[in-house]
Legacy VTK file of the C-alpha trace (Angstrom):
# vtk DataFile Version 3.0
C-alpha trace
ASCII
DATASET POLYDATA
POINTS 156 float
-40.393 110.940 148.529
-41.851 113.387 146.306
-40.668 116.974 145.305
-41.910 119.772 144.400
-41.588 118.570 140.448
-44.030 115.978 141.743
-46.704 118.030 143.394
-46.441 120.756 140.279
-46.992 117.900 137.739
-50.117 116.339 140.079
-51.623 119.519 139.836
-50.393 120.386 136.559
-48.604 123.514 137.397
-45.564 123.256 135.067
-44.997 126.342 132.597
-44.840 125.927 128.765
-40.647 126.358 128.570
-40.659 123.341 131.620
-42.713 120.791 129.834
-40.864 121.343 126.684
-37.690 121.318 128.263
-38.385 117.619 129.776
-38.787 116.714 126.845
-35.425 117.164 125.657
-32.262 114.833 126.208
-28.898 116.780 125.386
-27.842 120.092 127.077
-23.914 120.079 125.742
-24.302 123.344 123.101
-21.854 120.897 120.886
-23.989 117.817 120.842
-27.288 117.190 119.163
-30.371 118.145 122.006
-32.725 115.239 121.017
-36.565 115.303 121.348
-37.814 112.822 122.721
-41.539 113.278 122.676
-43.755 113.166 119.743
-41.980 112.903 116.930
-43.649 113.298 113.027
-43.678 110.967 110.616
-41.219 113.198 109.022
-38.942 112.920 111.954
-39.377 116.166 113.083
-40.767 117.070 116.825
-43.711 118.333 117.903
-44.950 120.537 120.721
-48.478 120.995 121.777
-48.762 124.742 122.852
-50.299 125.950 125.862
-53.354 127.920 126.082
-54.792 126.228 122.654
-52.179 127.698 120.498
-51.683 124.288 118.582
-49.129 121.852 117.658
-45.760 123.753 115.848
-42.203 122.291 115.447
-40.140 121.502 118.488
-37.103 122.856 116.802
-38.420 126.420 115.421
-39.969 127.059 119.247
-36.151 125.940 120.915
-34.680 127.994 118.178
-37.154 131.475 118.965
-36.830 131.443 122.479
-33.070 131.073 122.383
-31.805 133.081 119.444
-35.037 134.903 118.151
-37.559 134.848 115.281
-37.101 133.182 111.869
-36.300 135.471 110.012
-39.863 135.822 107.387
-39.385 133.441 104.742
-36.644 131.375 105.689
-36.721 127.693 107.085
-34.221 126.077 110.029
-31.542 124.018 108.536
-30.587 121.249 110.314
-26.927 121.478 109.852
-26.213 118.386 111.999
-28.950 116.354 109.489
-30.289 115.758 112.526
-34.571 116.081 112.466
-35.188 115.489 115.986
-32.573 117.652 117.331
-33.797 120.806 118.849
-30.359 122.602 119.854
-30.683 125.840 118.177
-26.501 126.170 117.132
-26.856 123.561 115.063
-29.781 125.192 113.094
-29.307 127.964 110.490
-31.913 130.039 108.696
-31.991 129.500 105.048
-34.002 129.937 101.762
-36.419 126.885 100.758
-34.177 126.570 97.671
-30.894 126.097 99.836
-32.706 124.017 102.373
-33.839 121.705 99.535
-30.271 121.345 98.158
-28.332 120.692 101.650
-31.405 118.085 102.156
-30.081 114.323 101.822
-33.329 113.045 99.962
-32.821 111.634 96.192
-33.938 114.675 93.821
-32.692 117.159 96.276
-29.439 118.223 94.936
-30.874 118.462 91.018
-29.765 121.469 88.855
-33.314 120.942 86.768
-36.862 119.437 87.428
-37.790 115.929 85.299
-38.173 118.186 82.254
-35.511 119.778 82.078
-36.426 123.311 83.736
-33.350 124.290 85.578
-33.928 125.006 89.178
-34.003 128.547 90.234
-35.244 131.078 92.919
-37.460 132.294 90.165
-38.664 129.199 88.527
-39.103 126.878 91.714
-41.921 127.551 94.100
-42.798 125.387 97.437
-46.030 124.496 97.877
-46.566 122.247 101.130
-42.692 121.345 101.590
-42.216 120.308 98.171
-40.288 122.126 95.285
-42.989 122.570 92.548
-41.362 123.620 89.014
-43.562 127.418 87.697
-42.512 126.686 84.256
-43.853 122.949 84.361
-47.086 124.112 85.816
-47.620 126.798 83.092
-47.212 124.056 80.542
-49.960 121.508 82.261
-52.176 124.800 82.568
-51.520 126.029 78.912
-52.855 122.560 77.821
-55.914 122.714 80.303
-59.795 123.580 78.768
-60.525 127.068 80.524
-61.907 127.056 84.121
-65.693 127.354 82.635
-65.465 124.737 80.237
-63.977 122.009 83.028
-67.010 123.110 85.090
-69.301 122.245 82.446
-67.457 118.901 81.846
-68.076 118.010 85.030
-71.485 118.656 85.215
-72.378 116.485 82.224
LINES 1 157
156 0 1 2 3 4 5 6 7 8 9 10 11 12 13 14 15 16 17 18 19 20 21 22 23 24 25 26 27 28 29 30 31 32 33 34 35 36 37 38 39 40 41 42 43 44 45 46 47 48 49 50 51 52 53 54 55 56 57 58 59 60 61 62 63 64 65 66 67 68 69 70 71 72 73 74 75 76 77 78 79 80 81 82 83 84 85 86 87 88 89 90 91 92 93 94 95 96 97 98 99 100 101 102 103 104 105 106 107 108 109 110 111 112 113 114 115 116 117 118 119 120 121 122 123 124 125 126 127 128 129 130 131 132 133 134 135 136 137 138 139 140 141 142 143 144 145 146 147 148 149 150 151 152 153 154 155
């Protein structure tokens, strides 16, 4: 016997919050809410929009519609360590800098970068997820030809 869950999804009726909420195992506010749909290869979920509006994090779009916006600037901690859990009390709005450090991978929880450069809000940037060291860069650029003369380089 079929329901009305049934005929919605044969005609593809179901709202946005419905299909992402199927997706989710978990409902205790104490446990982790695990995704269970696609999944990154960083072990984060993923959550094709309606309407077009693209692919974006499982956990920020759990975490918006229940508690609100990210605040501009900050990332979602996972404070269970947790990737593919998309229950919004266990996720806290932080810097990149104190994301990085709470993070369990190997260089996360340095003081300095490979050259010594100590790690800072003013002398880290991230660039693509990673933690890119400003005074390290200036160095590599400082011993770089101008732009015009690597253009002409190439050329010849």
């Amino acid at each position: 016997m079929s329901g009305p869950r049934d005929a919605r999804a044969a005609r593809g009726k179901f709202t946005e919050r419905e299909r992402f909420w199927a997706k989710v195992e978990g409902g205790d506010i104490d446990s982790c809410w695990i995704w269970i749909a696609r999944v990154r290869p960083d072990g984060y979920g993923s959550f094709m929009m309606d309407g077009g509006r693209g692919t974006r994090y499982a956990h920020r779009i759990a975490y918006e519609w229940l508690r609100g916006p990210v605040p501009e600037g900050l990332q979602l901690d996972h404070l269970c360590r947790q990737r593919s859990c998309v229950n919004p009390w266990h996720l806290e709005p932080v810097t990149p800098m104190v994301n990085v450090h709470r993070s369990t991978r190997t260089r996360a929880t340095d003081t300095e970068c490979a050259n010594g450069h100590p790690w800072t809000d003013e002398t880290a940037v991230f660039w693509q997820g990673y933690r890119k060291c400003l005074a390290c860069y200036r160095d590599r650029e400082a011993c770089r030809p101008p732009r015009s003369h690597r253009r002409l380089e190439a050329v010849a």
